[in-house]
C-alpha positions as CSV (number, residue, x, y, z in Angstrom):
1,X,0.1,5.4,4.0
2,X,0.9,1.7,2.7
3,X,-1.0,-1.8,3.8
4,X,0.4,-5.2,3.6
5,X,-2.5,-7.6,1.9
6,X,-2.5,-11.0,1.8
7,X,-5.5,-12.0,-0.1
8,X,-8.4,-10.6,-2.6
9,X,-6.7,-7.1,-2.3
10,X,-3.4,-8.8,-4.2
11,X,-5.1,-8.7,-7.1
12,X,-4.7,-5.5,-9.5
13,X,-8.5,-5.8,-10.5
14,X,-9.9,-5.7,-6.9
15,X,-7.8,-2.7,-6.4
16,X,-9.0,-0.6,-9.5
17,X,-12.6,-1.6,-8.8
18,X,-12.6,-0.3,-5.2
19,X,-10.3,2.3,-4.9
20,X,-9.9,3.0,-9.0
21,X,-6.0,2.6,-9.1
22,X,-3.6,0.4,-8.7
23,X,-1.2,1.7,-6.2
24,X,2.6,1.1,-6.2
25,X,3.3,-1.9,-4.5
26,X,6.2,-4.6,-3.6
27,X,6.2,-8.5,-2.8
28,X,6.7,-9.0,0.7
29,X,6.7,-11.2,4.2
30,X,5.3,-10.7,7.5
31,X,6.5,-13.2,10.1
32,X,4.6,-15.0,12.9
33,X,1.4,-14.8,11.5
34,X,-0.6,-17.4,9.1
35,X,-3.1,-17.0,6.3
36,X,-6.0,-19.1,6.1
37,X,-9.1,-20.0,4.5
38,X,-12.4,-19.2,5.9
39,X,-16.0,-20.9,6.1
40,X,-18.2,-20.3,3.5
41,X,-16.2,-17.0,2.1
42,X,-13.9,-16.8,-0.6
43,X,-11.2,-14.2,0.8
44,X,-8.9,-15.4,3.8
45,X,-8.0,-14.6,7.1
46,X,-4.3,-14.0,9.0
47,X,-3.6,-14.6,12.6
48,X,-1.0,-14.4,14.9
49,X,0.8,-17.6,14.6
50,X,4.2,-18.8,15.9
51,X,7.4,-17.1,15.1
52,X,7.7,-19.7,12.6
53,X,5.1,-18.9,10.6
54,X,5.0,-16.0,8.0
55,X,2.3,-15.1,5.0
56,X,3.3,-13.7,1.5
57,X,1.7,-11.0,0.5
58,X,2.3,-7.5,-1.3
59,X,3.1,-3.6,0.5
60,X,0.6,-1.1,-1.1
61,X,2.1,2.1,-1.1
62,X,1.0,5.9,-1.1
63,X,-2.2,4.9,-0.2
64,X,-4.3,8.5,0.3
65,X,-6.6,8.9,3.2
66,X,-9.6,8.3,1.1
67,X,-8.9,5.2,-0.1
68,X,-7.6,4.0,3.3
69,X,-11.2,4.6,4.0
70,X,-12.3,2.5,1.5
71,X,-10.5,-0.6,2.7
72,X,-11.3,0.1,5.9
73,X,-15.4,0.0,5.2
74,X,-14.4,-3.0,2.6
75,X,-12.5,-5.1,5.4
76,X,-15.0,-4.2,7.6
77,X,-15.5,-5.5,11.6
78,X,-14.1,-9.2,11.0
79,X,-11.0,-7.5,10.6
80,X,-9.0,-5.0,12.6
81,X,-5.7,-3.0,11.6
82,X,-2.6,-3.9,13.1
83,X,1.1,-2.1,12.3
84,X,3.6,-4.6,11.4
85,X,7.3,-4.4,9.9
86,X,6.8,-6.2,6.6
87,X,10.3,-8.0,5.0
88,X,10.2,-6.8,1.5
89,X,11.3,-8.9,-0.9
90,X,14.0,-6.4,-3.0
91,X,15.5,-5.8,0.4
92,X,14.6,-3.7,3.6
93,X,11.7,-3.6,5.3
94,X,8.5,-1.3,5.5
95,X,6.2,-0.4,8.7
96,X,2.7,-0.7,7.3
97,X,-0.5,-2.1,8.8
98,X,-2.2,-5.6,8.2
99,X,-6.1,-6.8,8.5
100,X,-6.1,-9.4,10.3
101,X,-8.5,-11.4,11.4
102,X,-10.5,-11.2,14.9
103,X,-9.5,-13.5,17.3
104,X,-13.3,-14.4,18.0
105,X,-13.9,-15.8,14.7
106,X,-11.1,-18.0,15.0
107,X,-13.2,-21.0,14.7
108,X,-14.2,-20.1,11.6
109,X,-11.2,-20.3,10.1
110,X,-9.5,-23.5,8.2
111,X,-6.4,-25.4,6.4
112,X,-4.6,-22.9,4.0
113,X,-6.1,-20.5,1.9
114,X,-5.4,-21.1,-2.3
115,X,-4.3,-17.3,-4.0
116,X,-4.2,-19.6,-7.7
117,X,-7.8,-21.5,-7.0
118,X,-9.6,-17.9,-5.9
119,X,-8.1,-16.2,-9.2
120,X,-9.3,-19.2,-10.9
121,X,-12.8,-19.6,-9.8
122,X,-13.9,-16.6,-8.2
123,X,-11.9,-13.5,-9.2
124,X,-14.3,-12.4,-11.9
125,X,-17.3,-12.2,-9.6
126,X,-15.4,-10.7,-7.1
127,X,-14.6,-7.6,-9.1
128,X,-18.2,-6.9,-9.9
129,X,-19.1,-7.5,-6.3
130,X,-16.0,-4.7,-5.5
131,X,-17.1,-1.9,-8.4
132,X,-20.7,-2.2,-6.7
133,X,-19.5,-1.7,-2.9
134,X,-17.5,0.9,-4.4
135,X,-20.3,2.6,-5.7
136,X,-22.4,1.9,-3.1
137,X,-19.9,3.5,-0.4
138,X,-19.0,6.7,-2.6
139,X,-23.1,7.6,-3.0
140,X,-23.6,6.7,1.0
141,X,-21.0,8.8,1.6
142,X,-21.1,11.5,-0.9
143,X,-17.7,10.9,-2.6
144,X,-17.4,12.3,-6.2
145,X,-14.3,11.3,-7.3
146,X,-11.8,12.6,-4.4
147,X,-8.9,9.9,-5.5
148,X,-6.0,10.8,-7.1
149,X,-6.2,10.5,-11.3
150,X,-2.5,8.7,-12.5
151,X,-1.5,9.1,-15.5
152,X,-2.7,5.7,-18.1
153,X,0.6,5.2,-18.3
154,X,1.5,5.4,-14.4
155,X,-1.6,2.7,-14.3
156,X,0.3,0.3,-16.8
157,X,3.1,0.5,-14.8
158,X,1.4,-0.5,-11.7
159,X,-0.4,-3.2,-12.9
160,X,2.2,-5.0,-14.4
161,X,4.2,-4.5,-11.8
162,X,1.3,-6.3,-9.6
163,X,0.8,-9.5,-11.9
164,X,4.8,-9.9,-12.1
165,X,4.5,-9.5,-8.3
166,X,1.2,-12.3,-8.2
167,X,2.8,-14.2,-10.7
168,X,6.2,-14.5,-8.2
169,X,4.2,-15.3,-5.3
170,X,2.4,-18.2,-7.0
171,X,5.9,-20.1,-7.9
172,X,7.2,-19.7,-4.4
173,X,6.6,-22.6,-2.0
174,X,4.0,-21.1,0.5
């Protein structure tokens, strides 16, 4: 399974604290859709937008059941899945699904959300606020450890793979 994320999920540490990996991933661009900010939260939205449009973002791959699971109960009912065709960036393209944002809450959204400014400010908070909704979900739902174990090495790998990926996206005009 793969996901195309736009926002908090980006970030390698957000990943490790909810799903405890850092998955293989690639930079990439789904058109006619726009990210924004929203009210009084620090993560953004995406909604359909004109063709025009498109939102950076990254493809997680080989993401197991479980931890689609996770993401789901993290994204929660604000969101909904959608499959989209994602451009990615080293050529070709990848079917994958996308939260976006429900069309009801539109009004809460505004102006363009700021990937640089939520690393800067809120990032560190975030990831303890992850690790405990992680912890929280396995004990609700019994989990004891039922995602895949890579290799330290494999985790490296992945991770810098991610911040070469962030540090891309934040040089390139939105």
């Amino acid at each position: 399974m793969s996901a195309f994320v736009y926002g908090t999920l980006q970030y390698p540490q957000v990943l490790q604290a909810l799903i405890s990996r850092v998955p293989r991933m690639e930079p990439a661009v789904i058109r006619g859709y726009q990210r924004h900010s929203i009210r009084g939260q620090v993560f953004p939205g995406t909604v359909p937008a004109a063709a025009d449009c498109c939102v950076r973002g990254l493809v997680l791959f080989d993401l197991q059941p479980a931890e689609m699971e996770v993401l789901d109960e993290f994204e929660g009912e604000e969101y909904y899945k959608q499959e989209v065709v994602a451009q990615l960036e080293g050529g070709g393209t990848a079917k994958t699904i996308v939260y976006l944002w429900q069309d009801s809450l539109r009004p809460l959204l505004y102006g363009q959300w700021d990937p640089e400014q939520f690393r800067e400010r809120e990032l560190e908070r975030y990831v303890v606020m992850c690790r405990q909704f992680a912890q929280d979900i396995a004990a609700h739902r019994g989990w004891k450890g039922d995602f895949p174990s890579p290799s330290s090495s494999e985790q490296a790998e992945a991770a810098a793979e991610a911040a070469a990926a962030l540090e891309q996206q934040a040089q390139e005009p939105q």
